[in-house]
N, C-alpha and C positions, 0 to 999 in steps of 0.2 A: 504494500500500500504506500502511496506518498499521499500525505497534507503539504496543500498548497493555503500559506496564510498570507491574505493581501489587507492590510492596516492604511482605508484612507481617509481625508477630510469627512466624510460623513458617516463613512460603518467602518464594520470589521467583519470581512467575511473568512470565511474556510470550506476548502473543498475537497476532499479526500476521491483519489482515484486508483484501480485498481492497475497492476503493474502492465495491463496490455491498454489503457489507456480511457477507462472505460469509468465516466465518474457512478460514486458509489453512494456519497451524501456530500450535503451543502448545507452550512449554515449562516447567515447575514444577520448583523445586529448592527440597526442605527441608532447613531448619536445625533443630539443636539448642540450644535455650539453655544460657548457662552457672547454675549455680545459687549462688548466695552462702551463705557460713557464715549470714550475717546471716537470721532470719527474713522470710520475705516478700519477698526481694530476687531479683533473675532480671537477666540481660543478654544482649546478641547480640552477638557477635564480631563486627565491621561490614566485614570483609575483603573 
């Protein structure tokens, strides 16, 4: 099996495939960012 883990601006997904290529499960969890007083500013709570 390989996990493939991709960590971006809005989720965190994972996706487990089996060794002839063949995905086997997936999971996606989105985040909300936080927004800053400051103009233009944005953060992820990295928990």
């Amino acid at each position: 099996m390989i996990l493939s883990i991709d960590c971006g601006t809005q989720s965190t997904r994972a996706i487990l495939f089996s060794f002839d290529g063949e995905e086997v499960d997936k999971v996606q969890i989105f985040y909300e960012p936080y927004f800053s007083k400051n103009p233009g500013w944005a953060e992820q709570n990295a928990k």
